[in-house]
C-alpha positions in Angstrom: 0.0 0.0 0.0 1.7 3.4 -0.9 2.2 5.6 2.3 0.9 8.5 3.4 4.1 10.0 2.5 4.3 9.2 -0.9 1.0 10.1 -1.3 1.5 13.2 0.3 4.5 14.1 -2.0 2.8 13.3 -4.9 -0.3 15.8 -4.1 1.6 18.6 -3.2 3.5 17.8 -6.9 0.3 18.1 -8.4 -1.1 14.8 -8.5 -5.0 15.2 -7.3 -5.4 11.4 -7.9 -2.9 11.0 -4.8 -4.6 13.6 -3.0 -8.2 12.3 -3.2 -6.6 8.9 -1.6 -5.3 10.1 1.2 -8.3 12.2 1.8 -10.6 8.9 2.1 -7.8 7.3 3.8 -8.1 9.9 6.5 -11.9 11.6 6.3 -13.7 9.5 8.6 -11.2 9.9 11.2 -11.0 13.9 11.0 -14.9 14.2 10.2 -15.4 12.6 13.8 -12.7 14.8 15.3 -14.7 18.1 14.5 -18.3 16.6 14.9 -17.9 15.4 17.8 -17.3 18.9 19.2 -18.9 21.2 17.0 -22.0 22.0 14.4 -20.6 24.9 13.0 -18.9 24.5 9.6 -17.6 20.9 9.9 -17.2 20.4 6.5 -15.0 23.3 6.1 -13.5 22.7 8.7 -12.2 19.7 7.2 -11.7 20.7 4.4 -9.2 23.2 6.2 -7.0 20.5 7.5 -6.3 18.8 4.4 -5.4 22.0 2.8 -3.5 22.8 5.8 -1.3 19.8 5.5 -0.3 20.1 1.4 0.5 23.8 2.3 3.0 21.9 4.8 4.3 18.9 2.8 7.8 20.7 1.9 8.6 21.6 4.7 7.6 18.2 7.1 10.7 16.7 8.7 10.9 13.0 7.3 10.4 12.0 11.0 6.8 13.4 11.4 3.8 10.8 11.1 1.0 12.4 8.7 -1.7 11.1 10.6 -1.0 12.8 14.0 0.1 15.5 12.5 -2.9 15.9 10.5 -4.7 15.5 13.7 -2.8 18.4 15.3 -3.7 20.9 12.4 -7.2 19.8 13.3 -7.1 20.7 17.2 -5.4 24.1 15.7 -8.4 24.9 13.6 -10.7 23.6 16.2 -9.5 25.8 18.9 -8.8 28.4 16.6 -12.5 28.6 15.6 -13.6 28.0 19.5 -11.4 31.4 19.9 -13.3 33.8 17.2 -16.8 32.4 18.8 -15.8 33.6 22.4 -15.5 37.2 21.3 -18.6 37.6 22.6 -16.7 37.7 26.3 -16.9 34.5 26.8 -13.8 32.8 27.9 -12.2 29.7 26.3 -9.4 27.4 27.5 -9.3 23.9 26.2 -8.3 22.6 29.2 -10.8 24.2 31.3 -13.8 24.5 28.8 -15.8 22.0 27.4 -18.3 21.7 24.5 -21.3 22.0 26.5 -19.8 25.4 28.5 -19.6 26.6 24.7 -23.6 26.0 24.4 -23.3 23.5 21.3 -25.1 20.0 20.9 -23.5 18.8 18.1 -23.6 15.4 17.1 -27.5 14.1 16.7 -27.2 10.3 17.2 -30.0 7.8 15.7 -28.6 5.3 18.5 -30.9 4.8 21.2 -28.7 2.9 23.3 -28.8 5.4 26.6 -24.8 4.4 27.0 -24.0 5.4 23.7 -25.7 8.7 24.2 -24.5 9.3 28.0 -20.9 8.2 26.7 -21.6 11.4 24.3 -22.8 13.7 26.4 -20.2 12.9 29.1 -17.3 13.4 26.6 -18.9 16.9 25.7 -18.7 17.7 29.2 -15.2 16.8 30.3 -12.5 20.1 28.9 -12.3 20.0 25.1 -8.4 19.1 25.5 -9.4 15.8 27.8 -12.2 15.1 25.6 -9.7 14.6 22.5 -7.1 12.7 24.6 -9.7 10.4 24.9 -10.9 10.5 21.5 -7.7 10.0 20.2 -7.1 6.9 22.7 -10.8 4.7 22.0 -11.6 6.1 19.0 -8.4 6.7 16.8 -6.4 4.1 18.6 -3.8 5.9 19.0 -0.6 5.2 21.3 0.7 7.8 23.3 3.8 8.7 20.8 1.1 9.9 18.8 -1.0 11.7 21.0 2.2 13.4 21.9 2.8 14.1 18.6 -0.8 15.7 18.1 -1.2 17.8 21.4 2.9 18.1 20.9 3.0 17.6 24.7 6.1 15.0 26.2 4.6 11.5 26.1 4.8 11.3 30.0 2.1 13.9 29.9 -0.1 12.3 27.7 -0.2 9.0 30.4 -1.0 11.7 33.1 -3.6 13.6 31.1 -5.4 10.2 29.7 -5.8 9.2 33.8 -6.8 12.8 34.5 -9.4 11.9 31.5 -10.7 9.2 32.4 -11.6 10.4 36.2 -13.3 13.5 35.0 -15.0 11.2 32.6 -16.5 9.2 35.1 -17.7 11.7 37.3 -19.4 13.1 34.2 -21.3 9.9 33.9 -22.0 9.6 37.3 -23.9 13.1 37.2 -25.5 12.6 34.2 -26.8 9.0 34.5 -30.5 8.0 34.9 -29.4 5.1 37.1 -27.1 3.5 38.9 -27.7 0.1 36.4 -26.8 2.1 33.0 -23.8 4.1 34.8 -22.6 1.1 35.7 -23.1 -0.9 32.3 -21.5 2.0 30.4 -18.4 2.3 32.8 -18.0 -1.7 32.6 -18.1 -1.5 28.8 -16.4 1.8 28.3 -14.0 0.3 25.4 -17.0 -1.1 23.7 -19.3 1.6 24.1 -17.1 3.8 22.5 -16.4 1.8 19.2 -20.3 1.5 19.1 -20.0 5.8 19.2 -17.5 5.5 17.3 -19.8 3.4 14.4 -22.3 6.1 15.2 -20.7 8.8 14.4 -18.9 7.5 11.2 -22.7 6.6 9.6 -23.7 10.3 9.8 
């Protein structure tokens, strides 16, 4: 299978063919990313980060991964468009604020599993910065090299912050669950009940 490097090289040479392959290679995963966290201009949004990485091509060490760092010029243009809305006053700092202090409810799910829709709503709730570490980890599958890579924090810090995750994660469920039985069930299952969000959000 040709790498994203070559493919990489070969779009920013001109080669739209190449580009269009690594976009499908790469859509689902970056179409979650923003939709889990935001209505507002998705699409372009994503749009916006593949453009954002042939811009870069030339000048990408031969070390750097293209899929966390297409991931990190995601978070960029996330936070960077969480900035312009909190003009208004409001304040925004992605590891205090979450998606609901912002007053969005993105992501309409057609599951009616209760877990997979507390899961959501807990994520939403935990500070945007935790709620990608966590993303990045169940979702993405991602190791904590590349986690680094992508909040471009030591990978020491990325073990601490997925723990510190994880516990705010869970005390979002607890407040937020109508019982004891589906908390319970959804903490048990948490892997699973995030592939199954996962699946969810990937049919939209």
């Amino acid at each position: 299978m040709t790498s994203d490097r070559e493919l990489l090289r070969a779009w920013s040479a001109g080669d739209r063919e190449a580009g269009n392959r690594l976009f499908q290679r790469h859509f689902d995963g970056i179409f979650r990313f923003f939709y889990a966290k935001t209505q507002a201009g998705v699409d372009d949004l994503v749009q916006r980060t593949f453009l954002g990485l042939v811009e870069r091509a030339d000048r990408l060490p031969d070390d750097v991964e293209i899929r966390p760092y297409l991931f990190g010029i995601a978070r960029k243009l996330l936070y960077r468009s969480f900035r312009e809305r909190c003009r208004d006053g409001r304040y925004f700092d992605a590891l205090e604020t979450s998606v609901a202090d912002l007053g969005d409810s993105p992501s309409v799910l057609a599951d009616r599993r209760e877990q997979v829709r507390l899961l959501l709503s807990g994520l939403q709730a935990i500070p945007v910065e935790l709620q990608i570490v966590l993303e990045l980890y169940y979702w993405e599958e991602m190791a904590a090299p590349a986690i680094a890579a992508v909040l471009e924090i030591p990978e020491g810090t990325v073990r601490s912050r997925i723990r510190r995750a994880k516990e705010r994660l869970r005390e979002a469920l607890a407040a937020r669950a109508t019982s004891p039985a589906i908390l319970e069930s959804t903490i048990a299952d948490i892997d699973g009940w995030a592939r199954k969000l996962r699946e969810e959000i990937g049919r939209t």
